[in-house]
C-alpha positions as CSV (number, residue, x, y, z in Angstrom):
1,X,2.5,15.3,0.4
2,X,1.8,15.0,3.7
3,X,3.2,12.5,6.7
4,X,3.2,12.7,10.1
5,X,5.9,11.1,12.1
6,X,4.6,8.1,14.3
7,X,7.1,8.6,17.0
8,X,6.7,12.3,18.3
9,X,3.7,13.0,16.0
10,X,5.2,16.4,14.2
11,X,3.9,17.0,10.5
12,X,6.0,17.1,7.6
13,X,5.2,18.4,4.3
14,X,6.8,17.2,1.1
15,X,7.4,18.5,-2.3
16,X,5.5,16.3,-4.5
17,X,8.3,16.6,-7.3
18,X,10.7,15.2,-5.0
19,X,9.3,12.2,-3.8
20,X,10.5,9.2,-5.4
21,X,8.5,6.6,-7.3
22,X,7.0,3.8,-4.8
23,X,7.3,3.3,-1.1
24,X,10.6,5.2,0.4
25,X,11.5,6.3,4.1
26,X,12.3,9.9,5.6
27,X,13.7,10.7,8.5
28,X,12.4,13.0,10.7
29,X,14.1,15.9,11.6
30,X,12.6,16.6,14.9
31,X,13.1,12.8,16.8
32,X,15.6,11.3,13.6
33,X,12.6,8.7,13.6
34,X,12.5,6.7,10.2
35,X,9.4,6.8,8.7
36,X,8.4,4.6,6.3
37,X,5.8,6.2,4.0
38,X,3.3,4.1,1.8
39,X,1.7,5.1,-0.9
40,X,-2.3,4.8,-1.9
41,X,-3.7,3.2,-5.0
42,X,-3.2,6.7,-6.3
43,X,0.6,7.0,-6.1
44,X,0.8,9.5,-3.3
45,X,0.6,9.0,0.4
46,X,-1.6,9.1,3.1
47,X,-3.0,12.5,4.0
48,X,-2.5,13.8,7.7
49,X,-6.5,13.4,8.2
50,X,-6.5,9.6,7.2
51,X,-3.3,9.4,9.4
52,X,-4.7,10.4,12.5
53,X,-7.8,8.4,12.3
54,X,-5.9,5.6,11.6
55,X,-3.3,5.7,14.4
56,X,-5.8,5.7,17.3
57,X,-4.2,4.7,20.4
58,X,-4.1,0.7,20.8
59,X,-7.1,-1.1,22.1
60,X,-7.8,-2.8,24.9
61,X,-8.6,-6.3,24.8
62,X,-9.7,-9.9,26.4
63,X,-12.7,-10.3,28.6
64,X,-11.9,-9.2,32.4
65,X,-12.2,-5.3,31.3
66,X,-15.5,-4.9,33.7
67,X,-13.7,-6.9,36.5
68,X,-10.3,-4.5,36.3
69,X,-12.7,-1.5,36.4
70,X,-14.1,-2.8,39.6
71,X,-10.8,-3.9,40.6
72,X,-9.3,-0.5,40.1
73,X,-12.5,1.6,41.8
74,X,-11.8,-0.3,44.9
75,X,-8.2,0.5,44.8
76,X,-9.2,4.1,44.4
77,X,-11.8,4.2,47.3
78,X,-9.3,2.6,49.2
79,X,-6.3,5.2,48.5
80,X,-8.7,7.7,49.2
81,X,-10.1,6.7,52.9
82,X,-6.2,6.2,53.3
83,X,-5.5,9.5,52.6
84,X,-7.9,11.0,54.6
85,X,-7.2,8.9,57.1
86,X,-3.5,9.9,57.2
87,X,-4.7,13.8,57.1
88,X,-6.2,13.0,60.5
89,X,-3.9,11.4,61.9
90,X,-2.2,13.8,64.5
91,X,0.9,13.2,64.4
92,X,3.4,12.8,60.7
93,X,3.9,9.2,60.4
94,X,2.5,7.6,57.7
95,X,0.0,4.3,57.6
96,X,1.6,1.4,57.1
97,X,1.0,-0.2,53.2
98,X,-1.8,-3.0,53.7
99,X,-1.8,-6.3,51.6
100,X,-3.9,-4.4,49.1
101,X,-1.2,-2.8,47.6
102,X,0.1,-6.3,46.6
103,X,-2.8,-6.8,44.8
104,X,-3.3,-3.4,42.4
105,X,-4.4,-3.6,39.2
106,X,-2.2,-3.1,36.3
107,X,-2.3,-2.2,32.9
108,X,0.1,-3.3,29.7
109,X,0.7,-2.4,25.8
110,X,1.8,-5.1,23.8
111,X,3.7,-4.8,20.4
112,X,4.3,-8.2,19.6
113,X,4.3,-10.3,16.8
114,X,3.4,-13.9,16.7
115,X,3.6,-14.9,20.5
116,X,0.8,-11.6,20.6
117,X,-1.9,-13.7,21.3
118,X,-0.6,-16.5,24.0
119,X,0.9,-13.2,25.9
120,X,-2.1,-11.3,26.1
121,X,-4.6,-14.5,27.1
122,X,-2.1,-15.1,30.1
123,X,-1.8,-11.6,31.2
124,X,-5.6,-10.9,30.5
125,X,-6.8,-14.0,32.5
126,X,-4.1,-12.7,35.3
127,X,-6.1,-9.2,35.7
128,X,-3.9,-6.9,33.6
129,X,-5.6,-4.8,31.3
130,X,-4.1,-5.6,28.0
131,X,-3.7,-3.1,25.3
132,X,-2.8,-4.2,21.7
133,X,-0.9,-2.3,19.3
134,X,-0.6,-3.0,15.4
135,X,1.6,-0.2,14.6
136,X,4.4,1.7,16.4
137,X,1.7,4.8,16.2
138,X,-0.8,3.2,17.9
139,X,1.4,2.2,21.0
140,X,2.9,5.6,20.8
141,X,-1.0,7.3,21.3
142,X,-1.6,5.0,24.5
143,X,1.9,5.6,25.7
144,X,1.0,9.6,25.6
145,X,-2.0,9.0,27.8
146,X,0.2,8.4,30.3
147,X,-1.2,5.5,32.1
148,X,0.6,2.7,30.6
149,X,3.0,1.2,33.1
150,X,4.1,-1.8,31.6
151,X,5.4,-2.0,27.8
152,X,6.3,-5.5,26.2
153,X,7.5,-5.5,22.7
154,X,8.8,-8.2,20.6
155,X,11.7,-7.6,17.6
156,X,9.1,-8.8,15.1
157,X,6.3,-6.1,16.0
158,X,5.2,-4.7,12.9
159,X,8.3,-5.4,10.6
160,X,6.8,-3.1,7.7
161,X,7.3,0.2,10.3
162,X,10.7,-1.2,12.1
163,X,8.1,-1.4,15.1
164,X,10.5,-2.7,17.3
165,X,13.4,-0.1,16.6
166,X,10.6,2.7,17.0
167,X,9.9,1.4,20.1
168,X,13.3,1.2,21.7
169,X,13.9,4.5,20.3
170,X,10.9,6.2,21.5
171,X,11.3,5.1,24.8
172,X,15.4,5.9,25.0
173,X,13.9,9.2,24.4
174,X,12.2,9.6,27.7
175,X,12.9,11.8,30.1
176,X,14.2,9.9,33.3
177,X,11.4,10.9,35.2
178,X,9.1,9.3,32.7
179,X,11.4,6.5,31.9
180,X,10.8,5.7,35.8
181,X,7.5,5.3,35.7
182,X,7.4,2.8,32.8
183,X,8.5,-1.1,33.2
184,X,9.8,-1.8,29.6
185,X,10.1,-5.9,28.7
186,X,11.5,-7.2,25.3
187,X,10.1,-10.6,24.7
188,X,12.7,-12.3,22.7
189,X,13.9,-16.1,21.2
190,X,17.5,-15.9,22.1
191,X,17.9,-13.7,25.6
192,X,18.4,-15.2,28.9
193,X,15.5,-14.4,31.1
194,X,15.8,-12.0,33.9
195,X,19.2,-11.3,32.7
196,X,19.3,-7.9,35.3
197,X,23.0,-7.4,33.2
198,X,21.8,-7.4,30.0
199,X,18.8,-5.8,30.2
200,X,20.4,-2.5,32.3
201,X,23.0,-2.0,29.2
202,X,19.8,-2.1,26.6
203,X,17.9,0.2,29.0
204,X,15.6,-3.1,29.5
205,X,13.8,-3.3,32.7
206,X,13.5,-7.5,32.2
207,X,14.2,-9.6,29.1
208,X,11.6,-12.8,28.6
209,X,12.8,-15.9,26.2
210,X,10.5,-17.1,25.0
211,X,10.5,-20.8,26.6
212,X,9.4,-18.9,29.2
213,X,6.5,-17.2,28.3
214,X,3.8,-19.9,29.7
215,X,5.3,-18.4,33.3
216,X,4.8,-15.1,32.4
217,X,2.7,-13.5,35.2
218,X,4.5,-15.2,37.7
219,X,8.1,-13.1,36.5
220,X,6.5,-10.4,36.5
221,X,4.6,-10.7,39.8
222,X,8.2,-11.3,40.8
223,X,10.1,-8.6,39.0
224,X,7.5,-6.2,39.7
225,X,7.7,-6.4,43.0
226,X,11.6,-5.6,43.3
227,X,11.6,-3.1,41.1
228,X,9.0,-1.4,43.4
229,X,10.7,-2.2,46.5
230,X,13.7,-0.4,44.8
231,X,12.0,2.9,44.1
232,X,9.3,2.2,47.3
233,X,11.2,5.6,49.3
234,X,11.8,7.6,45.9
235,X,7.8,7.0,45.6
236,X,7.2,7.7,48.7
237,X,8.6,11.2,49.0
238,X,7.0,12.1,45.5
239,X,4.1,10.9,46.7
240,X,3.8,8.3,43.6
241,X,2.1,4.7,43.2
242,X,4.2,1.9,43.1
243,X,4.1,0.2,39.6
C-alpha cells in the first residue's frame, strides 16, 4: 500500500500483510506527521496517483478575483516605475514609501470549520484573495507556492485529518526565514483577541475569538500594519515587500 504524507509530501510504502483491518494512522518518519489513512470500498487505501489528484492546492474563492488581479497589476507597474526610478536617481537614498503601499493587495488560506464561510465573505468583500482548504494537504500545496502570506486556521479544520494539529505543526516546522514571511492567525471560541502574550508562546502571530470575527478586516488592517512596521528595516535591507 501506498500513502503519501500530507505534511511534507514524502511516499511511504506499506506491507500489505501488515496493515491492520479498517482505518489506522502512521506516523511519518521524515516530518513525525500523523497520517490518518482511509481505506476504499476495496479494503486498501488510496493509491499515490488518486492522492495527488486529490490534494490539489486550495482554491480560491468569492467574487472580487478579477478586481484583486487588477489591483495587484497596478501594484506591480507601480513597484516597477519605482524601481527604475530609484536606479536613476543619482545619489543612494531611497524614495520615500507612497500611500500605495497601504493599500496592497493581499492574499489568505483558510482552514476553518464552521465560521469558514462568514470569514471568507468578509475578507473577500475586503479585497483579500481568499483561498479555501478542505484538507491539511490542500493548504499544504498552496502554502509551497509560496505566495500565501496570511494563514487562518480554526481547531475544528478538518477533524477526520487532525487539520488543525497538522497545521500548527507544519508551520512550527518552518525555517525562520519562511516563518517571517507568513502571518499565522488561530481563530478560536475561547482566546482573548490580540492577546500579543499568548499568541508569541504558541508561535501565533494574532489570536481572533470568535465574538470578534464580524471586525475582522479591521484587526487585521491593524495588526498587519505593526507587524510590518516591525520588520519595515529588516525588509528593507533584504529588499522584501512588506506583508
Amino acid at each position: 500500500m501506498m500513502i503519501r504524507c500530507d505534511n511534507c509530501s514524502v511516499v511511504l510504502q506499506l506491507d500489505e500483510s501488515k496493515v491492520p483491518a479498517g482505518n489506522f494512522t502512521v506516523r511519518c518518519p521524515r516530518c513525525q506527521n500523523m497520517l490518518r489513512v482511509q481505506k476504499d470500498t476495496s479494503g486498501k487505501g488510496s493509491s499515490t496517483v488518486q492522492q495527488l489528484a486529490d490534494n490539489k492546492p486550495a482554491p480560491a474563492t468569492g467574487n472580487n478575483q478579477e478586481e484583486f488581479a487588477h489591483k495587484e497589476s497596478e501594484m506591480q507597474i507601480n513597484s516597477a516605475l519605482r524601481s527604475l526610478l530609484e536606479a536613476l536617481k543619482k545619489d543612494n537614498t531611497q524614495m520615500e514609501s507612497s500611500d500605495d503601499d497601504l493599500e496592497k493587495p493581499r492574499r489568505i488560506l483558510l482552514c476553518l470549520g464552521a465560521k469558514l464561510e462568514q470569514a471568507a465573505k468578509l475578507l473577500s468583500d475586503a479585497g483579500y484573495k481568499v483561498y479555501v482548504a478542505q484538507t491539511p494537504a490542500q493548504a499544504n500545496e498552496r502554502l509551497r507556492e509560496g505566495k500565501v502570506e496570511i494563514l487562518m486556521f480554526s481547531q475544528d479544520f478538518a477533524p477526520e485529518h487532525s487539520g488543525a494539529a497538522v497545521i500548527q505543526q507544519r508551520v512550527n516546522a518552518m525555517y525562520s526565514a519562511e516563518r517571517r514571511r507568513l502571518y499565522f492567525i488561530s481563530l478560536e471560541e475561547s482566546g482573548a483577541t490580540m492577546n500579543a502574550n499568548e499568541a508569541f508562546l504558541r508561535n501565533l502571530n494574532l489570536i481572533v475569538n470568535y465574538a470578534d470575527l464580524p471586525q475582522l478586516p479591521l484587526i487585521l488592517n491593524r495588526t498587519l500594519a505593526d507587524y510590518n512596521s516591525l520588520y519595515m528595516h529588516f525588509n528593507r535591507a533584504s529588499s522584501l515587500a512588506a506583508i
